[in-house]
VOPA-961641 format. One line per field, with one value per atom (N, C-alpha, C, O): residue in one letter; atom name; z, x, y. Coordinates in steps of 0.1 Angstrom, whole numbers, plus 2048, in hexadecimal, padded with zeros to 3 digits. Layout:
// residues N
residu a|...
atome CA|...
z Z|...
x X|...
y Y|...
//
This chain:
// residues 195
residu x|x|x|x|x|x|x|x|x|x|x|x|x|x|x|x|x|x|x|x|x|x|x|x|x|x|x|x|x|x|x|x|x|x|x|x|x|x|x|x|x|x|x|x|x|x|x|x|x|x|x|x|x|x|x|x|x|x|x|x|x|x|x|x|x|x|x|x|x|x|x|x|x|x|x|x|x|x|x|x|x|x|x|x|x|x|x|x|x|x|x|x|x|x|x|x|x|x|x|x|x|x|x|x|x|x|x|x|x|x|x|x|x|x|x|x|x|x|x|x|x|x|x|x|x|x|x|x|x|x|x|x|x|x|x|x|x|x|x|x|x|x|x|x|x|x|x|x|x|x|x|x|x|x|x|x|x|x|x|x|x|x|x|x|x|x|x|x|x|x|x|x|x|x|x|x|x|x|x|x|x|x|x|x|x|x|x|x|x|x|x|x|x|x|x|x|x|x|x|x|x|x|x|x|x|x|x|x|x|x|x|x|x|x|x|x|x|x|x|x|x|x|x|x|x|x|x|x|x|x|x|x|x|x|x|x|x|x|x|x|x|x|x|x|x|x|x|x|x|x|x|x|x|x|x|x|x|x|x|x|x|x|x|x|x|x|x|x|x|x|x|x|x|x|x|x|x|x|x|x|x|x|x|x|x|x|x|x|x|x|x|x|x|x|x|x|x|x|x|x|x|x|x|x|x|x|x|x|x|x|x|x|x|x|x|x|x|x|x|x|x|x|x|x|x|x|x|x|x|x|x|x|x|x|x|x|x|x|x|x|x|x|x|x|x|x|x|x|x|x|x|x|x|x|x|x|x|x|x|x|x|x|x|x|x|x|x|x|x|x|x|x|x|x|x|x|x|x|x|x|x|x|x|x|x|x|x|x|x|x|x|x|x|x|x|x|x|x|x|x|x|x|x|x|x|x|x|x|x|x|x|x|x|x|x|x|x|x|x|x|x|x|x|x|x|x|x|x|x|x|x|x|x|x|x|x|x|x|x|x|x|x|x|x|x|x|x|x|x|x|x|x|x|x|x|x|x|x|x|x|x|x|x|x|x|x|x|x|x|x|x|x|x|x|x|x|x|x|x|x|x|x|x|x|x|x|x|x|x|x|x|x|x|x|x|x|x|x|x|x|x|x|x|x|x|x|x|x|x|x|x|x|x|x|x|x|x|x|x|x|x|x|x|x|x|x|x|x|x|x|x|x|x|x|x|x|x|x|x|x|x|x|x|x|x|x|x|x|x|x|x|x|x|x|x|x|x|x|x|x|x|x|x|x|x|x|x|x|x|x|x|x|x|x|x|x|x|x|x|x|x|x|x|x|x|x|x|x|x|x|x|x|x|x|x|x|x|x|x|x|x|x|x|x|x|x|x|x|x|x|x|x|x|x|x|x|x|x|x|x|x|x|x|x|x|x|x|x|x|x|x|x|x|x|x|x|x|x|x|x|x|x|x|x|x|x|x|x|x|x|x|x|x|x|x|x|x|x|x|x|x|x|x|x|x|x|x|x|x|x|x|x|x|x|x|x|x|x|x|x|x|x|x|x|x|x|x|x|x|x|x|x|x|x|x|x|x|x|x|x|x|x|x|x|x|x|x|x|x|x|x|x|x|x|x|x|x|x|x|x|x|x|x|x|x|x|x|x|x|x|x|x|x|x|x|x|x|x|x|x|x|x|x|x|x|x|x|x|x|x|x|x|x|x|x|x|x|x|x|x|x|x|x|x|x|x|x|x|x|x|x|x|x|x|x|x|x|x|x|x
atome N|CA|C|O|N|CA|C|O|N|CA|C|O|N|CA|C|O|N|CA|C|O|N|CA|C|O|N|CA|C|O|N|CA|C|O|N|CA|C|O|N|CA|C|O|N|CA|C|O|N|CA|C|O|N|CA|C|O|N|CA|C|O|N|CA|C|O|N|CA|C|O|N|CA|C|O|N|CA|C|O|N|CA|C|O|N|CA|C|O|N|CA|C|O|N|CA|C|O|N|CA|C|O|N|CA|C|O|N|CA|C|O|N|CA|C|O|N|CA|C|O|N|CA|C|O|N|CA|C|O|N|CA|C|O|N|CA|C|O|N|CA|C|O|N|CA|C|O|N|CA|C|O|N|CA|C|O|N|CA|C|O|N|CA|C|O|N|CA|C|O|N|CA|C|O|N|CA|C|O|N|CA|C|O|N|CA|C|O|N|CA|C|O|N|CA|C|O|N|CA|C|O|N|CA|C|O|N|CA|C|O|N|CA|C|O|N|CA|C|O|N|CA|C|O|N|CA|C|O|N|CA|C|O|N|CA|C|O|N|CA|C|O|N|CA|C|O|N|CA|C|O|N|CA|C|O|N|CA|C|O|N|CA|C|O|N|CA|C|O|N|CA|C|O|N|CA|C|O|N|CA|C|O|N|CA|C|O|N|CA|C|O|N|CA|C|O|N|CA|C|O|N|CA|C|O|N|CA|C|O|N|CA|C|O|N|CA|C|O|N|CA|C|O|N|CA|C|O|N|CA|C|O|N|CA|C|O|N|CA|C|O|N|CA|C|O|N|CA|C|O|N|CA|C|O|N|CA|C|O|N|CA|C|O|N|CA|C|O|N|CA|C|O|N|CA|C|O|N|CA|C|O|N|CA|C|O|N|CA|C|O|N|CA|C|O|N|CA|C|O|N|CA|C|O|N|CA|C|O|N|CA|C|O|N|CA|C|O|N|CA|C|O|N|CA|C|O|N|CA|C|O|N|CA|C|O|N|CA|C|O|N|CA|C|O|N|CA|C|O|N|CA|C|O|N|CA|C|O|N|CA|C|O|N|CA|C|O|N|CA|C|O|N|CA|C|O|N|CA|C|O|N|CA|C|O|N|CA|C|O|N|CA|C|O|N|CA|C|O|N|CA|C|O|N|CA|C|O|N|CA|C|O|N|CA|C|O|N|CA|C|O|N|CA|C|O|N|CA|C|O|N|CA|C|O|N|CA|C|O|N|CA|C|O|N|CA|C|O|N|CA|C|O|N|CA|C|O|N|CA|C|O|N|CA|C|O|N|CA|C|O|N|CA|C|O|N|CA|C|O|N|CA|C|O|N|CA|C|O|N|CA|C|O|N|CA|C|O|N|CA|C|O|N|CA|C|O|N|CA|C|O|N|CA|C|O|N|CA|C|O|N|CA|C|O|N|CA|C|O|N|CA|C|O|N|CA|C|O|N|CA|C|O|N|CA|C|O|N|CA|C|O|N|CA|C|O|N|CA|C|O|N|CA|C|O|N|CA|C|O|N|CA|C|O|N|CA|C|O|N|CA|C|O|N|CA|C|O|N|CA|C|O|N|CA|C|O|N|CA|C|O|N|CA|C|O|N|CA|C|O|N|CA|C|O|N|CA|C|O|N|CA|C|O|N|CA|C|O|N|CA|C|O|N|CA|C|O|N|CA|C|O|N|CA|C|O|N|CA|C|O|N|CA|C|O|N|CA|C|O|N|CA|C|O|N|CA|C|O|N|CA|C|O|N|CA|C|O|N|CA|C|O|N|CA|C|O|N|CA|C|O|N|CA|C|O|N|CA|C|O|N|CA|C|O|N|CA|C|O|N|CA|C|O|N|CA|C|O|N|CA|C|O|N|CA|C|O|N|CA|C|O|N|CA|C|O|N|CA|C|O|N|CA|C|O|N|CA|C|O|N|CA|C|O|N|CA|C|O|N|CA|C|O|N|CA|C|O|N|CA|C|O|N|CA|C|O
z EE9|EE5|EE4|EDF|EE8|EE3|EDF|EE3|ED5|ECC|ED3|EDD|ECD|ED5|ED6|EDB|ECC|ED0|EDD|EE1|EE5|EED|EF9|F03|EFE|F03|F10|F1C|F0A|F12|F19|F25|F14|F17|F26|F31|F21|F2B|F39|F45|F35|F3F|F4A|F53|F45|F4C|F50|F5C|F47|F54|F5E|F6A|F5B|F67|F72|F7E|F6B|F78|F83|F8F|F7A|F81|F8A|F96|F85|F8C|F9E|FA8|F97|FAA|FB0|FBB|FA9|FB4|FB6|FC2|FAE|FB4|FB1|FBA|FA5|F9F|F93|F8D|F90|F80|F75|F75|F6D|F60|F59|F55|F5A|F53|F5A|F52|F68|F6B|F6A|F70|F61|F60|F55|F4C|F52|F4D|F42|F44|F33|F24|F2A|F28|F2F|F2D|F39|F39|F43|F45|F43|F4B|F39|F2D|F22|F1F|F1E|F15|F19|F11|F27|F2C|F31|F2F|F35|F38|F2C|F2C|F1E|F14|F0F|F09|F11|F07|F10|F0D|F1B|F24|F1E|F18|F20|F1B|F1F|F16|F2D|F2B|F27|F25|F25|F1E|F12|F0D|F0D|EFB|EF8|EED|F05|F04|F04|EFF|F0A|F12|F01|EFC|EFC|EF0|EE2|ED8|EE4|ED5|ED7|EDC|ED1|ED1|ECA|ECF|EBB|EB5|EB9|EB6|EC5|ECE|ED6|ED6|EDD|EE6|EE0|EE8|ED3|ECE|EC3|EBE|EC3|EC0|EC9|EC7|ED4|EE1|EE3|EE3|EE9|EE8|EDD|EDE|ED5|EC8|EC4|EBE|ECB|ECC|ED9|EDB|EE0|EEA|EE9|EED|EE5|EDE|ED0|ECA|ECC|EBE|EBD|EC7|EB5|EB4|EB3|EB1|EB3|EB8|EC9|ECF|ECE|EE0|EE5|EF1|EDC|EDD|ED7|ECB|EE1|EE4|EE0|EE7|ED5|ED5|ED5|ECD|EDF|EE3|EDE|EDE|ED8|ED5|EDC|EDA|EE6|EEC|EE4|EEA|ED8|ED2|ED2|ED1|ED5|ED2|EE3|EE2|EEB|EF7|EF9|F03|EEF|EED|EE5|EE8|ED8|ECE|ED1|ECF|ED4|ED2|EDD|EDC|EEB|EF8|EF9|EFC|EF6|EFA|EF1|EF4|EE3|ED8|EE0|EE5|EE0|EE8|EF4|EF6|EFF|F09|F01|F04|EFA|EF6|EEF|EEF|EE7|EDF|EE5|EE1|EF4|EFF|F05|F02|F0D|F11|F05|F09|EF7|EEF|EEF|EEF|EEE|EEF|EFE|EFF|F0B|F13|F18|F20|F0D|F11|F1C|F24|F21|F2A|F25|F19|F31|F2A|F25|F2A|F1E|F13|F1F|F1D|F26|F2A|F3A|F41|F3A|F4A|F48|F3C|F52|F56|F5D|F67|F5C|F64|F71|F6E|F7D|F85|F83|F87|F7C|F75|F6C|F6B|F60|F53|F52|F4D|F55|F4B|F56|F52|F60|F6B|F63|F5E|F67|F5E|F6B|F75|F6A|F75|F67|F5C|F72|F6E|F65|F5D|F63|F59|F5A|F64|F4B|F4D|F50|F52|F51|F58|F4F|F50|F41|F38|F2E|F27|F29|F16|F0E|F02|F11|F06|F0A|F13|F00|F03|EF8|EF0|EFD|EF8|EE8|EE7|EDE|ED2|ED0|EC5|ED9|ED1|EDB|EDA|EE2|EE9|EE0|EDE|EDA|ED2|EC5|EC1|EBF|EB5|EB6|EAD|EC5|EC9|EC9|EBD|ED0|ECD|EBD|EB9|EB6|EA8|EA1|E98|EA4|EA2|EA4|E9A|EAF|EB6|EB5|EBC|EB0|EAA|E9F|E9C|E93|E89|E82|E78|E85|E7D|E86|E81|E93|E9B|E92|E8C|E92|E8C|E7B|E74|E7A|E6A|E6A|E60|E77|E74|E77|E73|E81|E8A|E7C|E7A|E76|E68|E5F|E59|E5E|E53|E58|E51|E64|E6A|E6E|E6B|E73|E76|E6B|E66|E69|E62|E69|E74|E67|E70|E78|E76|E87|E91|E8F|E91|E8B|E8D|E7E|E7D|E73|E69|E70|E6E|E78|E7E|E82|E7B|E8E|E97|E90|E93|E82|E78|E71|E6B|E6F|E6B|E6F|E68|E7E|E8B|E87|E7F|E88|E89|E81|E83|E71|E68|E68|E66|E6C|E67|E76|E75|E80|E90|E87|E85|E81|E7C|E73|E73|E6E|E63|E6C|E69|E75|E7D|E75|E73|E75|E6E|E77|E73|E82|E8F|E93|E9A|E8F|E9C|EA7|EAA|EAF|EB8|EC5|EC2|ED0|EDE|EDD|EDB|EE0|EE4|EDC|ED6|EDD|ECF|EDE|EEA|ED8|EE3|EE0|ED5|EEC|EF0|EF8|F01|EF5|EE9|EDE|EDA|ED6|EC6|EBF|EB2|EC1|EBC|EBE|EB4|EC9|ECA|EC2|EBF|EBC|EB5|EA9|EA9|E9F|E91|E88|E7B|E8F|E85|E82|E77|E8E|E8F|E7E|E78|E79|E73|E66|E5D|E64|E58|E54|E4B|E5D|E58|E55|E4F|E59|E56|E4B|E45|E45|E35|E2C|E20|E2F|E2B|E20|E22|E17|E13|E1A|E17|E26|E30|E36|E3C|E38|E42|E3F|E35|E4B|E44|E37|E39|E2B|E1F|E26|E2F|E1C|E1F|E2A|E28|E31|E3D|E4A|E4F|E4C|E5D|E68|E70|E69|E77|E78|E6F|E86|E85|E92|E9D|E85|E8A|E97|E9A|EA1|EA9|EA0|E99|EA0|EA2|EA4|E9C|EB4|EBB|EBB|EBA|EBD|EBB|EBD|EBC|EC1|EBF|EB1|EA6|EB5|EA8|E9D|E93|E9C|E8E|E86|E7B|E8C|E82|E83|E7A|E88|E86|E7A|E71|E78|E6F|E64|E5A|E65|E56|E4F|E43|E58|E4F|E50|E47|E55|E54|E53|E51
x B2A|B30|B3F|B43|B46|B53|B54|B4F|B5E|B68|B64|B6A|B59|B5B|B6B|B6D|B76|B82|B8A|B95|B80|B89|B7C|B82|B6F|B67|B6A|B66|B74|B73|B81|B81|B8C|B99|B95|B97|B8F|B8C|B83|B86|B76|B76|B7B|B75|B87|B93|B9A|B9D|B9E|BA7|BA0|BA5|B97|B88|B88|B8A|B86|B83|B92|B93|B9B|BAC|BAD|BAF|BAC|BAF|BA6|BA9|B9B|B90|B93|B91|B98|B9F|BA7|BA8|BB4|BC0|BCA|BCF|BCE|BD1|BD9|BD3|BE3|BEC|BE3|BE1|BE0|BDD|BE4|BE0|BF1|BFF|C00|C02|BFE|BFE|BF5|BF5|BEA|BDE|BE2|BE8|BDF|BE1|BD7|BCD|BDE|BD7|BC8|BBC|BCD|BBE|BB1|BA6|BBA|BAD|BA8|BA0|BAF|BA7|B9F|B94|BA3|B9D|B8E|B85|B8E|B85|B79|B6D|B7E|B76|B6E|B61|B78|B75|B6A|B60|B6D|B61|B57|B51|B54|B47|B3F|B3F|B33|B25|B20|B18|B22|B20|B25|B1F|B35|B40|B3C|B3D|B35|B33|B25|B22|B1C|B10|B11|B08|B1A|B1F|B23|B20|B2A|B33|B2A|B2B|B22|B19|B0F|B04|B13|B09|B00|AF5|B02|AF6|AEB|AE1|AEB|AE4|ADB|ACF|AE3|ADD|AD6|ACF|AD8|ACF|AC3|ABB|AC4|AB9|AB2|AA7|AB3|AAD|AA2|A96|AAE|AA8|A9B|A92|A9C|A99|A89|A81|A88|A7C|A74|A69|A77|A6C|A70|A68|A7B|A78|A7E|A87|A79|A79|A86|A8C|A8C|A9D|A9F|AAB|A97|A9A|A9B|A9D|A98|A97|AA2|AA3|AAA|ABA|AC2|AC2|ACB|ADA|AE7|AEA|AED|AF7|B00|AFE|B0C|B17|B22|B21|B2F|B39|B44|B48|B4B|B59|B5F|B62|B63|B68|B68|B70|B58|B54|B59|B5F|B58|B5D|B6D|B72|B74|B82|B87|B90|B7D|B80|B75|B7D|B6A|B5F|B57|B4A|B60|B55|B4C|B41|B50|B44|B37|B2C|B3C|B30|B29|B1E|B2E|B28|B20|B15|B26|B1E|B13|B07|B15|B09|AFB|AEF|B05|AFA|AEE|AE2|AF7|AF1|AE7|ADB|AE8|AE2|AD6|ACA|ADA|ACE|AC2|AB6|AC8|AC1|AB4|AA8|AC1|AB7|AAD|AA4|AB1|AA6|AAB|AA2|AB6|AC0|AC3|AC5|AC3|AC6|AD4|AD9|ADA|AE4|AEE|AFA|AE9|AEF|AF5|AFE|AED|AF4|B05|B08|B0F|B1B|B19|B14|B1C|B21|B2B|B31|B2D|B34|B44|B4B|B4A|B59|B57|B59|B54|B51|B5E|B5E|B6B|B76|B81|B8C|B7B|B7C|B7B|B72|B86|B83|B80|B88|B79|B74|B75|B72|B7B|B82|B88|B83|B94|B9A|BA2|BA6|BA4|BAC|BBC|BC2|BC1|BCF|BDA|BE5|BD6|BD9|BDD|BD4|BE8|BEB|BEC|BEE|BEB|BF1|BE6|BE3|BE3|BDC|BEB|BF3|BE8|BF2|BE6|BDA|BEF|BEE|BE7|BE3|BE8|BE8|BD7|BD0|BD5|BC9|BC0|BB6|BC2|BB7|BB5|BA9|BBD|BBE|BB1|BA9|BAE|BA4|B9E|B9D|B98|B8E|B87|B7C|B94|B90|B8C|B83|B90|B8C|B7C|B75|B78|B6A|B65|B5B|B66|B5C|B5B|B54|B5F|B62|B51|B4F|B46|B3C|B33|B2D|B36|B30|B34|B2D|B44|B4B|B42|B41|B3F|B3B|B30|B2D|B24|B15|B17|B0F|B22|B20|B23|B1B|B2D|B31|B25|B23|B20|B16|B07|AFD|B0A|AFC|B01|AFA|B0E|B14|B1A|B16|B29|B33|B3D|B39|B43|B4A|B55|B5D|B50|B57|B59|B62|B4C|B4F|B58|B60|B54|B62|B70|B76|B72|B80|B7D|B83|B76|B79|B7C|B83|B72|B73|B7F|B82|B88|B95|B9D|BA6|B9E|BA5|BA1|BA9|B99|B97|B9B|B9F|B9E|B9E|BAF|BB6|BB4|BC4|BC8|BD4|BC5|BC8|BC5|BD0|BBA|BB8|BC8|BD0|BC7|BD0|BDE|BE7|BDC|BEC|BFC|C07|BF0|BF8|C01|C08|C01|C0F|C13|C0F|C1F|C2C|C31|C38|C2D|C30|C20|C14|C28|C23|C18|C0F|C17|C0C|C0C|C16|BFE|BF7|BF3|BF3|BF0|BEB|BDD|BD7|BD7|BCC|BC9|BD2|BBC|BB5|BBA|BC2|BB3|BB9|BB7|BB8|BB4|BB3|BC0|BC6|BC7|BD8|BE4|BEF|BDC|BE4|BE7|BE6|BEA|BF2|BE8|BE9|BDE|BD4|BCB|BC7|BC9|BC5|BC4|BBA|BD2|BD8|BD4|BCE|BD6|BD5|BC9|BC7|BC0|BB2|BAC|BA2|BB3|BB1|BB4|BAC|BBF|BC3|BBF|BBE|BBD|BB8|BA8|BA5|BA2|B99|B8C|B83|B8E|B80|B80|B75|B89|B8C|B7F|B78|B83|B77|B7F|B88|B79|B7B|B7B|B74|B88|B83|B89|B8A|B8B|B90|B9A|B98|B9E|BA4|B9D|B9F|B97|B89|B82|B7B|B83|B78|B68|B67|B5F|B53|B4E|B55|B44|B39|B30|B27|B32|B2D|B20|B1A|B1F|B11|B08|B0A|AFC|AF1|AE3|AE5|AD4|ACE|ACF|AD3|ACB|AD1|AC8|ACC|AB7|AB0|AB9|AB5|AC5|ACB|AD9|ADF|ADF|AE7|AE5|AED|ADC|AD6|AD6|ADC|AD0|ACB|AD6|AD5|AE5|AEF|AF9|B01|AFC|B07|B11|B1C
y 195|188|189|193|181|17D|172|167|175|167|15A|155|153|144|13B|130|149|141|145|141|151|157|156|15A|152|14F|145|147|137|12B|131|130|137|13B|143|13F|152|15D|155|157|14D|148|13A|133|138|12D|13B|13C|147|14F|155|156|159|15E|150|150|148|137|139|13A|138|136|140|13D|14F|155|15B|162|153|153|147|145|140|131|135|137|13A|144|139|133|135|12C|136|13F|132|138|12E|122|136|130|122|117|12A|128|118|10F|115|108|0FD|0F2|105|0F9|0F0|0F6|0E1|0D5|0DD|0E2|0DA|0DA|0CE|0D0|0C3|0BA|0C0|0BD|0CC|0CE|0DD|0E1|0E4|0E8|0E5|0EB|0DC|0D7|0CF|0CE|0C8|0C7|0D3|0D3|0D8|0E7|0EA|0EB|0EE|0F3|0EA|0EF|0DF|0D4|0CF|0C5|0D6|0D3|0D7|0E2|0CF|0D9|0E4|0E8|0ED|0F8|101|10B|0FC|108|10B|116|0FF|100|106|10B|103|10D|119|120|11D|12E|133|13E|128|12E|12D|134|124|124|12F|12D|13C|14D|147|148|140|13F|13C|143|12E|128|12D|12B|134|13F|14B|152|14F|159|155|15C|147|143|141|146|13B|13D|147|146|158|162|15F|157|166|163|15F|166|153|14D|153|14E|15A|15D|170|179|173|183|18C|186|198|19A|19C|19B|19E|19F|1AE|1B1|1B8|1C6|1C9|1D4|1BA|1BE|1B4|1B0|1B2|1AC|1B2|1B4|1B6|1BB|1B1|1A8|1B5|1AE|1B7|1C1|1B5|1BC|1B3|1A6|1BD|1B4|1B8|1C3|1AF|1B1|1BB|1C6|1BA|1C6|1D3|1DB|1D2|1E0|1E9|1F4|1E5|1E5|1E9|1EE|1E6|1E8|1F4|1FC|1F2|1F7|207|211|20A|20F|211|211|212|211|21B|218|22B|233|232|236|22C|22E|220|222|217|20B|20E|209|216|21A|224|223|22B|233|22B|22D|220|217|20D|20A|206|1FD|208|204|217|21F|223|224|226|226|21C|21F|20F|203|201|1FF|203|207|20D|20A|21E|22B|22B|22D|22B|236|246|24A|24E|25B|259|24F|25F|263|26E|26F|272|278|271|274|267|260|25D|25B|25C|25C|253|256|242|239|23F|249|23C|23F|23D|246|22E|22B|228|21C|22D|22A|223|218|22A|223|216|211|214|20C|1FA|1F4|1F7|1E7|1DC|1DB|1D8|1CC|1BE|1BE|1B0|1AB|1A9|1A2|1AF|1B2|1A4|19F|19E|196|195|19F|189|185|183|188|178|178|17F|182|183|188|181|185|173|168|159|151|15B|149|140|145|131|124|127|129|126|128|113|10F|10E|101|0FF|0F5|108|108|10E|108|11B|126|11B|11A|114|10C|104|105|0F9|0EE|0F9|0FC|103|10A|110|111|112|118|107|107|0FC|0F2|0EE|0ED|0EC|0F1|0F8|0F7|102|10D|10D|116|105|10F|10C|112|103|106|116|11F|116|121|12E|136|12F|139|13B|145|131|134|139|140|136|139|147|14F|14B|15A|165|16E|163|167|16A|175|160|15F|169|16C|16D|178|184|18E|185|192|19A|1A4|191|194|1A0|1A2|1A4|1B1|1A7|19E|1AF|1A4|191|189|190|17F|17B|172|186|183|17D|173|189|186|17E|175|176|16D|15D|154|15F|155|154|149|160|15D|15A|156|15A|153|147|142|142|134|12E|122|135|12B|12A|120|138|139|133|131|131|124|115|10E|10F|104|100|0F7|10C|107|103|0FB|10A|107|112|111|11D|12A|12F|138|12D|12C|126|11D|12B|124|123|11A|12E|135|12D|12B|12B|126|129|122|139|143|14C|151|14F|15A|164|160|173|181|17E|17B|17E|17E|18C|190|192|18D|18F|198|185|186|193|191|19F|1A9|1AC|1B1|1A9|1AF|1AB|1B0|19C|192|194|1A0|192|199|191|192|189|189|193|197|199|1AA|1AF|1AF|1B3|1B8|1B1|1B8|1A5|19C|19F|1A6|199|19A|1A9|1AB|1B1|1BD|1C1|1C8|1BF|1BD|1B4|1B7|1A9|19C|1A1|1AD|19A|19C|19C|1A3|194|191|19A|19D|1A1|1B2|1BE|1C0|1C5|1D1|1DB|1E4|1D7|1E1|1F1|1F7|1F6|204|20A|216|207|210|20C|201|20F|20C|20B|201|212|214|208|202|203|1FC|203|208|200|20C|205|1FB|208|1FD|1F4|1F8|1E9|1DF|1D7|1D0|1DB|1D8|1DE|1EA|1D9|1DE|1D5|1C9|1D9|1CF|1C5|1C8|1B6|1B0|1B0|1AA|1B5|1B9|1C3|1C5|1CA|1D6|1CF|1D3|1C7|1C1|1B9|1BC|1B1|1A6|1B0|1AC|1BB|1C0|1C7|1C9|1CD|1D4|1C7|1CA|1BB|1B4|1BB|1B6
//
């Protein structure tokens, strides 16, 4: 999963960049259009979609991956996805460290992440209320974008780069205790049960 604040963003630079189109010259109204389509918002409501899953399998035979963990924690993550599968432990992907579509972007318009932290923020609240960890942060984006706690054009995307990073990491909602941030994902019956 990633940030439903960073979800509708990544795929407008993914769209732009296979039409072959600059980001930077697309019109705010047809972002905002994109963003408030109904499949954008289907794509972006996880809750949705894992209730979905959910009802037709047990929540130990779902996989939830966090963008993060991928940044922060890729080989434990590759090890944890491979556990899940009953892949050997010892297989070697052919480019493990090979990035395929990597994005274009360092910056999303700070007044864009805001309409998203706007539009999400009850998603943000339920993701919070089952995970905690990663979606903590994503919920602290949202609230400190609502608030209109910048001034500045553009915020670093992804927001792990951004000096909310930082805050929320000191902040009370942050992970107590430590600097590290551990892996994350996992099927979501053990997700659910350590929050």
């Amino acid at each position: 999963m990633r940030s439903p604040l960073e979800r509708p963003w990544s795929a407008m630079d993914m769209r732009s960049r296979v039409r072959g189109e600059s980001i930077e010259e697309i019109a705010d109204r047809k972002f905002y259009r994109r963003f408030d389509a109904r499949g954008s918002r289907l794509r972006t409501v996880y809750s949705r979609t894992l209730e979905n899953w959910g009802a037709s399998y047990p929540a130990e035979q779902i996989f939830v991956g966090f963008i993060e963990d991928i940044h922060f924690n890729p080989e434990e993550l590759l090890r944890s996805v491979y556990g899940f599968l009953g892949v050997d432990a010892a297989f070697q992907p052919p480019t493990p460290d090979k990035k395929v579509h990597s994005r274009s972007a360092d910056t999303m318009p700070t007044r864009l992440a805001a309409h998203l932290a706007r539009t999400y923020q009850d998603e943000l609240a339920r993701l919070e209320e089952v995970f905690g960890g990663y979606t903590s942060f994503w919920r602290y984006c949202g609230t400190r974008l609502s608030e209109g706690a910048f001034d500045d054009e553009r915020i670093a995307y992804p927001l792990w780069d951004s000096s909310l990073w930082e805050e929320w990491r000191a902040s009370e909602q942050g992970p107590a205790g430590t600097r590290e941030v551990g892996l994350q994902s996992g099927p979501l019956s053990s997700l659910q049960a350590v929050r």
